[in-house]
C-alpha positions as CSV (number, residue, x, y, z in Angstrom):
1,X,-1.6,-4.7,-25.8
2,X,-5.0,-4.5,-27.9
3,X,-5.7,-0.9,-29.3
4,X,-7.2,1.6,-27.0
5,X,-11.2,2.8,-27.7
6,X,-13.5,4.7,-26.6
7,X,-15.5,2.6,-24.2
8,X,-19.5,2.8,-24.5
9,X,-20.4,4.2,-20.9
10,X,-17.8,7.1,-19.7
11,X,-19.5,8.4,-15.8
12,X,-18.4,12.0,-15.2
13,X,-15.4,12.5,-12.6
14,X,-16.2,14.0,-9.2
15,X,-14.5,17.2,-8.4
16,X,-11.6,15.7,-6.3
17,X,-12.2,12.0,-6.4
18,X,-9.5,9.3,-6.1
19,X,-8.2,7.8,-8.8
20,X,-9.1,4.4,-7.9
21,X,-11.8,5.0,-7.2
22,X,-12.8,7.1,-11.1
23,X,-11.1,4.0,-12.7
24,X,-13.0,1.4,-10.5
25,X,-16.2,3.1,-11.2
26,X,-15.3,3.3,-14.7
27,X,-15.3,-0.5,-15.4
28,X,-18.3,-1.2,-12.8
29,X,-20.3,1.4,-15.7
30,X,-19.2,-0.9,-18.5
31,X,-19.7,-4.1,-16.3
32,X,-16.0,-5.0,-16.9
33,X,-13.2,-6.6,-14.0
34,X,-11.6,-3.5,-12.4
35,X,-8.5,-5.7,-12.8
36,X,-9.5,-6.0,-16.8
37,X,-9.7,-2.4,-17.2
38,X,-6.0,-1.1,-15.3
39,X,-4.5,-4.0,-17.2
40,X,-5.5,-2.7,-20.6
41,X,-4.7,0.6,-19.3
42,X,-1.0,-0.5,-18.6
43,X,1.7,-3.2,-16.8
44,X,0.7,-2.9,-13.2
45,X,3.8,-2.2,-11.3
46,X,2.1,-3.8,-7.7
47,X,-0.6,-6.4,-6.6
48,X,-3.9,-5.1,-7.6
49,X,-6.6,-5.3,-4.6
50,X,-9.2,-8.3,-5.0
51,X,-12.0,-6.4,-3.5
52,X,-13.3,-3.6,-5.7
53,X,-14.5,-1.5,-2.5
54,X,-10.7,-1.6,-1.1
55,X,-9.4,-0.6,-5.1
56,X,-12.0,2.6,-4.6
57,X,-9.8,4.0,-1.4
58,X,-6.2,3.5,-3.1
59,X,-4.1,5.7,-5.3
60,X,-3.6,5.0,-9.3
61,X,-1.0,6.7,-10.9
62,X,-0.6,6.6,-14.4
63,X,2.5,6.9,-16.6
64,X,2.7,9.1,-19.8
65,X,1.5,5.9,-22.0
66,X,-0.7,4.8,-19.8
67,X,-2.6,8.4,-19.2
68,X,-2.8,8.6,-23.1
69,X,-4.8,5.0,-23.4
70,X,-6.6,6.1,-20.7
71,X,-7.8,9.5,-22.3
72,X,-8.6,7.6,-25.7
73,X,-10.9,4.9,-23.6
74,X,-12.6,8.2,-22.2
75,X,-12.6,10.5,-24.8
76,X,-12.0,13.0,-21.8
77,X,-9.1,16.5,-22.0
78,X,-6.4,16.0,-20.3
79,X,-6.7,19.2,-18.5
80,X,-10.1,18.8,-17.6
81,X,-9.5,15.3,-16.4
82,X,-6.0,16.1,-14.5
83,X,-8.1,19.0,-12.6
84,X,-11.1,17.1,-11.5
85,X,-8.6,13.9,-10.3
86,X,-5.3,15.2,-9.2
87,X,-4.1,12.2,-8.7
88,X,-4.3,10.9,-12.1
89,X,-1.4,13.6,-13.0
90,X,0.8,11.5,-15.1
91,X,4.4,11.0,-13.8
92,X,7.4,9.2,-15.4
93,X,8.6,5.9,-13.5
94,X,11.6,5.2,-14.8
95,X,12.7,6.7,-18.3
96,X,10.9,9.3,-21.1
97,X,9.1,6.7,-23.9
98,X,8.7,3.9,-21.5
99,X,6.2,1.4,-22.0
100,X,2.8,1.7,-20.4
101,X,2.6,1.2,-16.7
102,X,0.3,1.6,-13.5
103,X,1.3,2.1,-10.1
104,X,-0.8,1.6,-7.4
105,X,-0.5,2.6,-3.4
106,X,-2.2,3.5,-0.1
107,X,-3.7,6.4,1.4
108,X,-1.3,7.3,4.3
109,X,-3.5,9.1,6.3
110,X,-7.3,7.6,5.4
111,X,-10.0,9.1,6.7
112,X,-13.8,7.9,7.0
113,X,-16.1,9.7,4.3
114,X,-19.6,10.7,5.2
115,X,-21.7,7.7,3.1
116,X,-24.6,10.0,2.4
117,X,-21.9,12.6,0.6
118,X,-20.7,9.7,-1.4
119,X,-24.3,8.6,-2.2
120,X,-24.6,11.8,-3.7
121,X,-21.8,11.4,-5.9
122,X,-22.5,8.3,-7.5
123,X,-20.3,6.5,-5.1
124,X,-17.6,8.4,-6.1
125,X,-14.5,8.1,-2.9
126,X,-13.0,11.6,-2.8
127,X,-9.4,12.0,-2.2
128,X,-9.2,13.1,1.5
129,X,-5.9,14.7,1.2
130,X,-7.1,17.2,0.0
131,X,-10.3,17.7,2.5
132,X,-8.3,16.6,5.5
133,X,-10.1,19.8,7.4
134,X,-13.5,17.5,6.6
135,X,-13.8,16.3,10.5
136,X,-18.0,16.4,10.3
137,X,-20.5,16.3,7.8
138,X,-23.1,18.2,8.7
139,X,-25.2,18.1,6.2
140,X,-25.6,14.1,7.0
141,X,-24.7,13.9,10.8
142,X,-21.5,11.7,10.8
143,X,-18.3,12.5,12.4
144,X,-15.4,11.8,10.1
145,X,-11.9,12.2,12.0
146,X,-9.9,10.3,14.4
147,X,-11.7,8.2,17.0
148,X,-15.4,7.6,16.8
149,X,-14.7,8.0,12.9
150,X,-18.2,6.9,11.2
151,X,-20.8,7.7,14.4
152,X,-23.8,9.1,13.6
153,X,-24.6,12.1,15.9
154,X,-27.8,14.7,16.4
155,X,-26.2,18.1,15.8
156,X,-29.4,19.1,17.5
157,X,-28.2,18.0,20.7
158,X,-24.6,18.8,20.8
159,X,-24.6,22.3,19.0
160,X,-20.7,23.1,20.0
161,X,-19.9,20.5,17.9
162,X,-21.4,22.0,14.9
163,X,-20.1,25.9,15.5
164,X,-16.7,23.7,16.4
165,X,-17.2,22.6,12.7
166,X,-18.3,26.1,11.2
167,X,-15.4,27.5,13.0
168,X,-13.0,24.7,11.7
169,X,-14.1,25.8,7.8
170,X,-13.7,29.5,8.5
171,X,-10.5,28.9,10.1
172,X,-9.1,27.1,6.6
173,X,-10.6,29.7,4.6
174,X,-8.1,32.4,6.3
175,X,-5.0,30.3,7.3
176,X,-5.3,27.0,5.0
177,X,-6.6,23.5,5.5
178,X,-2.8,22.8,5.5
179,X,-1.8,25.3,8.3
180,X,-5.0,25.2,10.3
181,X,-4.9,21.1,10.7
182,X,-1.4,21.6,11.7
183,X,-2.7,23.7,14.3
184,X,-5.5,20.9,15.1
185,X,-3.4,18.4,15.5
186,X,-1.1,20.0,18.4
187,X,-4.3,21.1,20.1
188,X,-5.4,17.4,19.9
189,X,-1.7,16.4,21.4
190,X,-1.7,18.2,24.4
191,X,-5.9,18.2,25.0
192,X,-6.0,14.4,24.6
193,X,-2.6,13.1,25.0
194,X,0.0,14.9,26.7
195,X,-2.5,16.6,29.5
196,X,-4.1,13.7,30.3
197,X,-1.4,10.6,30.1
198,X,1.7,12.7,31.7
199,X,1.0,16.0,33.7
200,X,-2.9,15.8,34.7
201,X,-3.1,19.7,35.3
202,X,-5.6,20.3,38.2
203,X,-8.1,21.5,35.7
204,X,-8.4,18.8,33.5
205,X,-11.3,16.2,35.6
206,X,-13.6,18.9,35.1
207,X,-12.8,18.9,31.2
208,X,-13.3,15.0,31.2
209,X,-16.5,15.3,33.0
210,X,-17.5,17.7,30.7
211,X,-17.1,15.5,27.7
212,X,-18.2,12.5,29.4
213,X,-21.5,14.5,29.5
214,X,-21.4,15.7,25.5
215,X,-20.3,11.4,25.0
216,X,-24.0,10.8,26.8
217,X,-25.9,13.5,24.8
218,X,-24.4,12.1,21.8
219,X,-26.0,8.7,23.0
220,X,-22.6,6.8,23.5
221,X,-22.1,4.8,26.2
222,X,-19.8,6.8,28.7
223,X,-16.2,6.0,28.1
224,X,-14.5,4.1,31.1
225,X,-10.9,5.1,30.2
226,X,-10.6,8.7,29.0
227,X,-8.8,7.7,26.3
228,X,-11.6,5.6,24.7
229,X,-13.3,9.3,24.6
230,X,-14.5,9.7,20.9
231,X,-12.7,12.8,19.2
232,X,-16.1,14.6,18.7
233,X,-16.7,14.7,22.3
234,X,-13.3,16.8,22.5
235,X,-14.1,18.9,19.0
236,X,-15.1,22.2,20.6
237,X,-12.0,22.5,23.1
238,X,-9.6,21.3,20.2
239,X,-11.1,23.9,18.3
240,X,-11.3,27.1,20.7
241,X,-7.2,25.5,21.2
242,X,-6.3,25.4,17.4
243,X,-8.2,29.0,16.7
244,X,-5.6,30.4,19.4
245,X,-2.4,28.7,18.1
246,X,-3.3,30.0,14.7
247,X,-3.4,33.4,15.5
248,X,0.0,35.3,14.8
249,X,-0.9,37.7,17.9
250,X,-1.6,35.4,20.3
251,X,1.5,32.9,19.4
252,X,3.4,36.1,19.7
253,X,2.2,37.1,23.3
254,X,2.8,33.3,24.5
255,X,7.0,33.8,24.6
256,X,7.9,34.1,28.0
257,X,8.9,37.8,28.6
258,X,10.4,39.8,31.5
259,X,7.6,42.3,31.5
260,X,5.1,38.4,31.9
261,X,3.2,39.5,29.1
262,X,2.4,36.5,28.5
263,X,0.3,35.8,31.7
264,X,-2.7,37.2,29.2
265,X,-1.9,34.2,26.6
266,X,-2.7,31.8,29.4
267,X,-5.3,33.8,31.0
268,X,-6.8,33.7,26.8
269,X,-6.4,29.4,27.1
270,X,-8.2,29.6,29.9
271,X,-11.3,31.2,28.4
272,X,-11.0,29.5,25.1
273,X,-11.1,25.9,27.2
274,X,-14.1,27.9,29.4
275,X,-12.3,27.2,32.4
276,X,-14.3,28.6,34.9
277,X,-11.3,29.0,37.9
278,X,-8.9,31.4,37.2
279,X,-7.2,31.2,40.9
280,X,-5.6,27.8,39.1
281,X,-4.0,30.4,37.1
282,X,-0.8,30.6,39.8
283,X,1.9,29.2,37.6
284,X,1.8,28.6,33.6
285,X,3.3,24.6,35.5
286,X,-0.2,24.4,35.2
287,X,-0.1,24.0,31.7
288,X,3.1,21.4,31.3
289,X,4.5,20.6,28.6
290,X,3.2,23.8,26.4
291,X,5.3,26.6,28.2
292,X,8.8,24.2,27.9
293,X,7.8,23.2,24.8
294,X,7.3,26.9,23.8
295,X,10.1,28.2,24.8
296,X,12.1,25.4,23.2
297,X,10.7,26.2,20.0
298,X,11.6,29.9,20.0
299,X,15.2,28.9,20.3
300,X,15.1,28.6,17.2
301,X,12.3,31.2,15.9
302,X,9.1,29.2,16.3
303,X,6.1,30.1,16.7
304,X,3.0,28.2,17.7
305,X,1.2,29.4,14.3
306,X,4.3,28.4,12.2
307,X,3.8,25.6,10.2
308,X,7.3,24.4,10.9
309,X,6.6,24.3,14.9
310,X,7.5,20.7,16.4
311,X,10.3,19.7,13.7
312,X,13.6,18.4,14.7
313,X,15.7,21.3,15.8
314,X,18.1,22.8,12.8
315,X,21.4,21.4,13.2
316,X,23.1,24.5,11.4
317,X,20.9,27.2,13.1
318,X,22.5,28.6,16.5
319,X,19.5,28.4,19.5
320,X,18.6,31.7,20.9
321,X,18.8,31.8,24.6
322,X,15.0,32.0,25.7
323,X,14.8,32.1,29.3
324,X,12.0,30.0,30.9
325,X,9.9,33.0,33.1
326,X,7.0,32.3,35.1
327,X,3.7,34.2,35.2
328,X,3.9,34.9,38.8
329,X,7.7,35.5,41.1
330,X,6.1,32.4,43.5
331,X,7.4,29.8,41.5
332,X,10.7,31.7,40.7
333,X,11.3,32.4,44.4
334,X,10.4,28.8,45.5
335,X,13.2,27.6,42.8
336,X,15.4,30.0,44.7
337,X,14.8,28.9,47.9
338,X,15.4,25.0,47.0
339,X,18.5,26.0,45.4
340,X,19.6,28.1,48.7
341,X,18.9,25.1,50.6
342,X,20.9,22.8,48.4
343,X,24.1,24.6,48.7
């Protein structure tokens, strides 16, 4: 390989950028081949993407040797560099004192950026594992998670979306982007999965109306299948949802109890999904699968706000025996009674 040198035009690396992205704008400054530039940096280990925009959205990671070129074509500190791009933390493939080499893979979980952000940074492609609490920009107006990724909405017009948003970045500044998209993503499963495809609480065509409204404001055509709903138009319920599984006192309260205690975590959901009647509130069967699916998980010491909440059960932990206890005696005493007739 020729000797590394410091190349004439060395762009500044964003604060969490990918490092596909640092290296591809790196050879587009010195109006080189991205292809040119990784193979002086190194042996690549995997097929290197033909289309410079699809290079931008991947993950480059650099062996020992192929860091240290890397830092000589730059002129940047290590430190400096490693802290700006985690990603470009150099890792050993195979054996200390190997030759230079580059790897190169997908994002797992890719998520769309807001373009006007990226404008801003030179075109840089941050690395959205580490922003994955980034659902909205609002600085810009696009919506950034799940589907409807990339639609441009007026905040103006659908102001629970935004305070869904500010509420989301308070919520990871407490619990933890990590902890609090954990959250998210449950309250996403039952709102716009489990509720709607396999139980269809007596509650819930009021809550699709309600965002087939928000999908108009946002000047979308109205979905004809619910789930062709865009994830925005469901942000605020997710939201109030994931705020209440986060929260160590509620996820507490929700075990089923002798005393029903409990009745006041369910009478809570229905004010956070601003449910407006609380006669449904006769049976927590009116919220299938959560109440099974909590007590299954406190057989084993789960909470909702745990992190490890929906993992395989332990095989060498012994369940706890978590009896399944209504909110009200009717459903208990109808159980009874079909039993009774059974026998």
């Amino acid at each position: 390989m020729p000797p590394a040198r410091r190349l004439p035009v060395v762009p500044r690396p964003q604060a969490g950028e990918l490092s596909g992205s640092y290296l591809a704008r790196l050879a587009m400054a010195n109006r080189t081949d991205p292809h040119t530039l990784i193979g002086l940096l190194g042996r690549v280990t995997a097929h290197v993407p033909a289309d410079e925009q699809h290079l931008a959205i991947m993950v480059l990671t650099l062996n020992e040797a192929a860091f240290s070129r890397l830092l000589t074509y730059t002129g940047h500190v290590a430190d400096r560099l490693v802290r700006a791009i985690p990603s470009l933390m150099p890792k050993t493939f195979k054996a200390p004192g190997e030759l230079p080499a580059v790897r190169i893979s997908f994002l797992k979980e890719p998520t769309v950026e807001c373009p006007g952000c990226r404008l801003r940074r030179n075109g840089a492609y941050l690395d959205t594992r580490l922003f994955s609490h980034r659902t909205a920009c609002l600085r810009h107006g696009y919506w950034l998670y799940g589907q409807g990724s990339g639609d441009r909405l007026d905040f103006a017009l659908l102001p629970e979306v935004a305070v869904a948003q500010q509420r989301l970045n308070r919520a990871t500044l407490r619990y933890g982007s990590v902890n609090t998209m954990h959250a998210y993503r449950i309250a996403v499963g039952y709102l716009g999965h489990a509720w709607r495809i396999n139980y269809h609480p007596p509650w819930y065509p009021a809550m699709i109306a309600r965002w087939q409204q928000r999908t108009r404001t946002g000047g979308v055509l109205p979905a004809r299948e619910t789930w062709q709903l865009p994830d925005w138009a469901m942000h605020s319920e997710c939201m109030a949802l994931t705020c209440l599984f986060l929260s160590p006192y509620w996820a507490r309260l929700a075990l089923p109890a002798p005393d029903r205690r409990h009745k006041l975590f369910y009478e809570r959901l229905l004010a956070e999904l601003a449910i407006e009647d609380r006669g449904i509130l006769q049976t927590i069967r009116n919220f299938d699968p959560l109440p099974g699916d909590i007590q299954e998980q406190a057989r084993w010491g789960r909470l909702l706000s745990d992190l490890e909440w929906g993992l395989p059960s332990p095989v060498t932990v012994t369940p706890l025996k978590v009896p399944f206890i209504d909110i009200t005696d009717n459903y208990e005493m109808s159980m009874r009674r079909l039993l009774g007739a059974a026998s």
